[in-house]
N, C-alpha and C positions, 0 to 999 in steps of 0.2 A: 562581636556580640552575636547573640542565636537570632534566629528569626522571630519577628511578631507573631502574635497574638492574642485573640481578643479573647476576654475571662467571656464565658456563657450564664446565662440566668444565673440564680441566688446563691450564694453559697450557703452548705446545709453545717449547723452552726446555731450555737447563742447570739441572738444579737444583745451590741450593746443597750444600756437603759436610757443613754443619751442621744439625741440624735446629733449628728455631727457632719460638717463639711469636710470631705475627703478624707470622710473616716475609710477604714480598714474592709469592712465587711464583705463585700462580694469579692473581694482578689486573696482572702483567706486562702484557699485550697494552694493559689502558687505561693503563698508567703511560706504557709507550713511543709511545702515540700522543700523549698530553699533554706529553713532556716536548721542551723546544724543540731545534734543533740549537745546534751549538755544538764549539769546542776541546776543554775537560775539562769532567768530570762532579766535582763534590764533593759528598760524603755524608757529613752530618755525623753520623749514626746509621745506620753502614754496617750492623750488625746480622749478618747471615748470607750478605747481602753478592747475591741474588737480580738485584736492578737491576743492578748490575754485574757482574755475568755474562753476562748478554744486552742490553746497552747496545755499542756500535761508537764511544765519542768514543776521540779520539787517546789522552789523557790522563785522570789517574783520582788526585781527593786522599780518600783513604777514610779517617772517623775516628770512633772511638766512646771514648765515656766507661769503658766495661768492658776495662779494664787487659790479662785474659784473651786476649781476642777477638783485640785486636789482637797481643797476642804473638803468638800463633799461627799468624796471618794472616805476620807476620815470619818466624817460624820458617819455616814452610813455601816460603816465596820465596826462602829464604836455603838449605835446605838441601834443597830439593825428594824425590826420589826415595829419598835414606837417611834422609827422614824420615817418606816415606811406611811406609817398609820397618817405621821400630822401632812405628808405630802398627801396623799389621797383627798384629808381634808381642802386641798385647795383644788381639782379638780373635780369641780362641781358646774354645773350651765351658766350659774348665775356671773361667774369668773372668769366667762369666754365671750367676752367685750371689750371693747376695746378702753371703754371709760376704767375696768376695773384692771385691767393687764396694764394700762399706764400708772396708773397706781400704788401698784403691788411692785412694778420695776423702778417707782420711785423710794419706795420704803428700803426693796434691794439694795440700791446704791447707797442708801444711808445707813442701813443695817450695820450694828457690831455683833448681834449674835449669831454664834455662830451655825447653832443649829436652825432657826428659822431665816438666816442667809439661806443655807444649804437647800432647805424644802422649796424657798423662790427662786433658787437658780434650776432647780429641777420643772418647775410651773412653767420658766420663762423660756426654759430649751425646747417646752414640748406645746408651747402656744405664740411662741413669737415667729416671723417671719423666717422658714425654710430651717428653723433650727439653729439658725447661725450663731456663733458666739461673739461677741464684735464690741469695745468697747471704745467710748472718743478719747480726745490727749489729757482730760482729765481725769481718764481712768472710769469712766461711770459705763455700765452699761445699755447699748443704744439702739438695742433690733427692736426691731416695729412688729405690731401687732400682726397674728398670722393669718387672720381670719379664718380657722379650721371649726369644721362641720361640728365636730365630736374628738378634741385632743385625747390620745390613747394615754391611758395611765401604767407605766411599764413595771408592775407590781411583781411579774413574776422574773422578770429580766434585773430587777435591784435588789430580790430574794437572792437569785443565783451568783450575781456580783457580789455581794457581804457572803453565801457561805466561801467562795474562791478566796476573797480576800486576805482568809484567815494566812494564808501563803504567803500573801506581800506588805512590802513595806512599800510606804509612799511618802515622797519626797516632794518638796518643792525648791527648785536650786539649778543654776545653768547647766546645759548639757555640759558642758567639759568639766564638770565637777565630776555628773553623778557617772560618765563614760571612764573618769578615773580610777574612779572604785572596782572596778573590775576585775578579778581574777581570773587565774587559769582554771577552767571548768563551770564558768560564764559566757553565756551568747547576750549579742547585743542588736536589737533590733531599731532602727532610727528610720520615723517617719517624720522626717522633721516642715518646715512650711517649706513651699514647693517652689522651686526659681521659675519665676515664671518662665511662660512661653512666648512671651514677645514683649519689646520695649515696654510697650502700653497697657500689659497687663500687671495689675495689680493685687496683692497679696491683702486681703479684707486682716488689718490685725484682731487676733483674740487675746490678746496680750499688750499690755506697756509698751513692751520693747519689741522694736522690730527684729527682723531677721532677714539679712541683708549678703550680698557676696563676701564680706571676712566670715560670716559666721558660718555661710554654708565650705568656703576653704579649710576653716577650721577641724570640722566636722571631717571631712575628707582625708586631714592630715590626721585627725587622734585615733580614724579608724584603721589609717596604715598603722599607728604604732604599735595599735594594740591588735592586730594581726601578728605583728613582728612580735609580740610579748605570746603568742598560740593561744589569744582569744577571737573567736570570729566575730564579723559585726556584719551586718545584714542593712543595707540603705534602701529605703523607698523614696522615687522622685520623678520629676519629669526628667523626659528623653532633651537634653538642646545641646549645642555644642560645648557649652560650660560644664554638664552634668560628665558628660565623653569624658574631657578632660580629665575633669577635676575626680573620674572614676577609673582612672586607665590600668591603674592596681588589679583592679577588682574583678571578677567572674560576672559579667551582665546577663540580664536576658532580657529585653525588650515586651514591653504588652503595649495594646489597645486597649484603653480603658475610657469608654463609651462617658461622658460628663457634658455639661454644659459648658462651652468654652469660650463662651461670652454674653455680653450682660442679659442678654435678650434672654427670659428663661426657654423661648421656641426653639433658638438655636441650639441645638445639639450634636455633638459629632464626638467622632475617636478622636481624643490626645494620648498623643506616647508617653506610654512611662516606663521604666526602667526599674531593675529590682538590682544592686551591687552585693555583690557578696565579696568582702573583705575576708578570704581566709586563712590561716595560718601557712607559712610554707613548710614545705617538706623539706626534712633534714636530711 
């Protein structure tokens, strides 16, 4: 593997409209120099969606396992500008309390439609508790109020995501489905949830279903295939001795990447993470 290092200040860039946990955004510059050219980009844990925002392929198959996400990502391409509008309508003072954000995330959970789903999951990422997306084992959503000063409304960040969009498809379906679809003159970029970095640390799920050591092996195994098929794939993750392993195919290069790395939000320091390029071999 190359030697560490640590990403510096912001990277210059769209941010995404969602705030997200171990999203993408400041380690952009080394993803986009790692990741190969090509037709389309597919992501199979599109997330908050960072890489594809500042990625230029033609083509874009964007999919996550979080039912959510991807609605909204639909909603928003489908009904752009009058959906921006009715989400504005809920970012108003009188909606940044904690009486009426409990509220609004109980209508959430019980909500069938689709489009004022869509508008409260956008309210509830950008006034709940550090943005987190986090649901309990019946599936309902359970982050607590954020107590922010003045929640920002990302008007011109969900402007930029619907015109991109026009480019992608979006799916919702397990990664080794949508890592299937794959053709030659396709990259594949996989940030999938992170193994942790010790016994005791634990993965907050944003999803039903966990993701657990078969599925992060799996993932390891469908990217050597499809190397060996001369599609590359690109893995984001922690550095541990499992990641070694389970990437020893793969071209690494090691970063420090500055996060909180335990419960305490005070505590701060570098955890390693690892960038795998899976690429085709030479003939």
């Amino acid at each position: 593997m190359s030697r560490l290092v640590r990403p510096r200040g912001e990277a210059a860039g769209m941010k995404p409209f969602l705030k997200w946990a171990g999203g993408k955004y400041r380690l952009l510059p080394y993803i986009q120099r790692a990741l190969p050219p090509g037709r389309r980009l597919i992501e199979p844990f599109v997330g908050s969606g960072a890489v594809f925002l500042n990625t230029s392929y033609d083509a874009y198959v964007l999919s996550d396992i979080n039912a959510d996400v991807i609605a909204l990502y639909r909603v928003l391409s489908l009904h752009g500008e009058a959906f921006i509008e009715a989400c504005r309508r809920l970012f108003v003072p009188e909606n940044n309390c904690p009486e009426v954000y409990y509220a609004l995330r109980d209508e959430f959970n019980a909500s069938r439609d689709l489009v004022r789903r869509a508008a409260l999951f956008v309210y509830l990422n950008r006034h709940g508790y550090n943005g987190l997306c986090r649901y309990n084992a019946e599936g309902r959503f359970n982050v607590p109020f954020g107590r922010y000063k003045r929640p920002y409304f990302p008007e011109r960040e969900m402007r930029y995501f619907c015109e991109k969009a026009r480019r992608a498809e979006f799916l919702c379906v397990d990664f080794r489905e949508v890592m299937r679809m794959a053709e030659p003159g396709d990259v594949v970029y996989c940030d999938p949830p992170y193994v942790p970095l010790s016994k005791t640390a634990n993965f907050r799920q944003y999803a039903a279903q966990g993701f657990g050591e078969a599925e992060q092996r799996d993932l390891a195994r469908i990217a050597e295939e499809l190397a060996d098929r001369g599609i590359p794939v690109l893995i984001s993750n922690h550095l541990t001795p499992f990641t070694e392993r389970a990437y020893r195919r793969a071209e690494c290069r090691q970063l420090q990447v500055r996060r909180a790395i335990s419960c305490q939000g005070a505590r701060r320091g570098y955890a390693p993470e690892v960038l795998a390029l899976f690429a085709p071999r030479s003939r």
